[in-house]
C-alpha positions in Angstrom: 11.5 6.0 2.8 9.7 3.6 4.9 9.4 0.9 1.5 12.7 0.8 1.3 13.3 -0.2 5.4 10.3 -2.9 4.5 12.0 -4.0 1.0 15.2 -4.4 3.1 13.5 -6.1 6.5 10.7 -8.2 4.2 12.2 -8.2 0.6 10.2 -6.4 -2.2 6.6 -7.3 -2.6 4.7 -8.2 -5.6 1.8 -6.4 -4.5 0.8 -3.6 -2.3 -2.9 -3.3 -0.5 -4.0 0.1 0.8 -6.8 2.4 1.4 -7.8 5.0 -0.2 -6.2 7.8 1.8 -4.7 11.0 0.0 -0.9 10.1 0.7 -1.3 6.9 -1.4 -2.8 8.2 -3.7 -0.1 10.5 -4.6 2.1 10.3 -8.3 5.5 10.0 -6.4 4.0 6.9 -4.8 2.8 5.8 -8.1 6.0 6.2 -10.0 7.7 4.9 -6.7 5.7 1.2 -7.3 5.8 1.2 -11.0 9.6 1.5 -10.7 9.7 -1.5 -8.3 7.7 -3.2 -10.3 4.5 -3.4 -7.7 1.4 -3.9 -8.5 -0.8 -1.2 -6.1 -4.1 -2.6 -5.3 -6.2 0.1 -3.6 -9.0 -1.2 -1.3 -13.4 -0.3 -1.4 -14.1 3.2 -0.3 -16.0 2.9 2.8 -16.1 -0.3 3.0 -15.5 -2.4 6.6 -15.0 -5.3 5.1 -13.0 -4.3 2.1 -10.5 -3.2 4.5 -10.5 -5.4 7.0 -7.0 -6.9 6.7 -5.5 -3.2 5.9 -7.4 -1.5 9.0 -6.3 -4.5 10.9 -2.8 -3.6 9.8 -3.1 -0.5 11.5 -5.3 -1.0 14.5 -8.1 1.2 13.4 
């Protein structure tokens, strides 16, 4: 699970930021925060500048 290699490299976060993509979305990834204790923030649908720091992130 690529969390857990972060949690290990960068220590568990308090809160996650992410777009709205299908995969993150998901119940496993849900249950997966709620048992770390995470708080999942989920970024503005179609939104540029909502994203800005999460496409950043990733390049896009």
């Amino acid at each position: 699970n690529i969390f857990l290699q972060a949690f290990a490299f960068l220590g568990v976060s308090q809160e996650i930021k992410m777009d709205n993509g299908r995969a993150y979305l998901s119940q496993k990834i849900q249950e997966f925060f709620h048992l770390w204790g995470i708080k999942h923030i989920m970024g503005i649908p179609y939104s540029s500048t909502g994203q800005s720091i999460t496409e950043r992130a990733y390049r896009t």
